[in-house]
Legacy VTK file of the C-alpha trace (Angstrom):
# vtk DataFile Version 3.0
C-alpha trace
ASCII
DATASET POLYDATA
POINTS 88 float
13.182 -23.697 10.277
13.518 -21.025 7.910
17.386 -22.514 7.229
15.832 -25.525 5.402
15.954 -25.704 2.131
12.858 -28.265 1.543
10.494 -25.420 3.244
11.686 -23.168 0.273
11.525 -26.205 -2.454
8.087 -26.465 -1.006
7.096 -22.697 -1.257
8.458 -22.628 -4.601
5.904 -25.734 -5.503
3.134 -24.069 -3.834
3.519 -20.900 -5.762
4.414 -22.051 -9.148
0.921 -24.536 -8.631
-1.115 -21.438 -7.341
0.220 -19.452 -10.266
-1.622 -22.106 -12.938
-4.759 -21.147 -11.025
-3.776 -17.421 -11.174
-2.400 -17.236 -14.219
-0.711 -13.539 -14.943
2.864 -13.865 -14.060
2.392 -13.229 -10.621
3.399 -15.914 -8.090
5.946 -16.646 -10.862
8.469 -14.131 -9.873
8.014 -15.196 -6.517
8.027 -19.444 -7.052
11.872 -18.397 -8.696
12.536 -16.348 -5.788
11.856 -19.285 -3.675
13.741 -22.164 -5.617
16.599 -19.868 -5.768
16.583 -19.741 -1.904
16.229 -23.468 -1.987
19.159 -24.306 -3.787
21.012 -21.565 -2.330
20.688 -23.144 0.841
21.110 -26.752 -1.211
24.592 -26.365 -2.429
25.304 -25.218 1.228
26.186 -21.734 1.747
24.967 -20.574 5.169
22.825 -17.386 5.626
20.758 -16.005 8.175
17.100 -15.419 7.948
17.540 -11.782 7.063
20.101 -12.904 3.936
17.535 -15.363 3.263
14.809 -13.109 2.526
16.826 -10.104 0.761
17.715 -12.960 -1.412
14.144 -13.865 -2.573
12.990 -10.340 -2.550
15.946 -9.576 -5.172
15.600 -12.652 -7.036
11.889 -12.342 -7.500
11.672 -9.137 -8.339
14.353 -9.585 -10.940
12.402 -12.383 -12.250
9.618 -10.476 -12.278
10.870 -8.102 -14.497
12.628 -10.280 -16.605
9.349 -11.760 -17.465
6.988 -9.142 -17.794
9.992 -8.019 -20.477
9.638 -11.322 -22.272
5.910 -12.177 -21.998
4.538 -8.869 -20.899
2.160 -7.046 -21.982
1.389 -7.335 -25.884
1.198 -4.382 -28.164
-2.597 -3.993 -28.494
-3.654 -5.723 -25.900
-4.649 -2.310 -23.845
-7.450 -0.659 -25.466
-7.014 3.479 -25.380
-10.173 5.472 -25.181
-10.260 8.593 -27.719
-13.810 9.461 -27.100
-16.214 8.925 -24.049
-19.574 7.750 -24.753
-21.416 10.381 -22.763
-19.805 13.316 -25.252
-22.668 13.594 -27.604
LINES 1 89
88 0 1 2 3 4 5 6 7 8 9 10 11 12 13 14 15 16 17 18 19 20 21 22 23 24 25 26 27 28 29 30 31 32 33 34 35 36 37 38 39 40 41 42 43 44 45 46 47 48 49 50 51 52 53 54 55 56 57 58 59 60 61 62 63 64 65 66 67 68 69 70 71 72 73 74 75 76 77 78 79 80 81 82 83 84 85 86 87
């Protein structure tokens, strides 16, 4: 079941969906890992399961970095502390 490539179309709708309710770049990564499994398996090269999976793993995390490169964190957006408020 794993070998079909709607399950991963599917996963990869399910997680790009859940990531507009989550927003934060997190089921991103992982809804490309998935739609790169699906057409992996689409165009028709055979893998097993364990293929399958190294495949999203590597994908998404790659995608994961791409975009945390691209639409990251902004410059300013984390707020240093210089001075506690108990040091009076």
């Amino acid at each position: 079941m794993i070998h079909l490539w709607w399950i991963w179309a599917s996963a990869a709708v399910l997680l790009l969906v859940l990531e507009m309710f989550a927003p934060g770049f997190i089921f991103l990564g992982f809804g490309l890992g998935a739609a790169a499994v699906s057409i992996w398996l689409l165009v028709g090269y055979a893998a097993g399961w364990p293929w399958l999976v190294l495949i999203f793993a590597v994908v998404s995390l790659l995608s994961w970095i791409a975009l945390r490169q691209l639409v990251g964190v902004r410059k300013g957006q984390v707020k240093l502390w210089e001075r506690d408020i108990n040091e009076d």
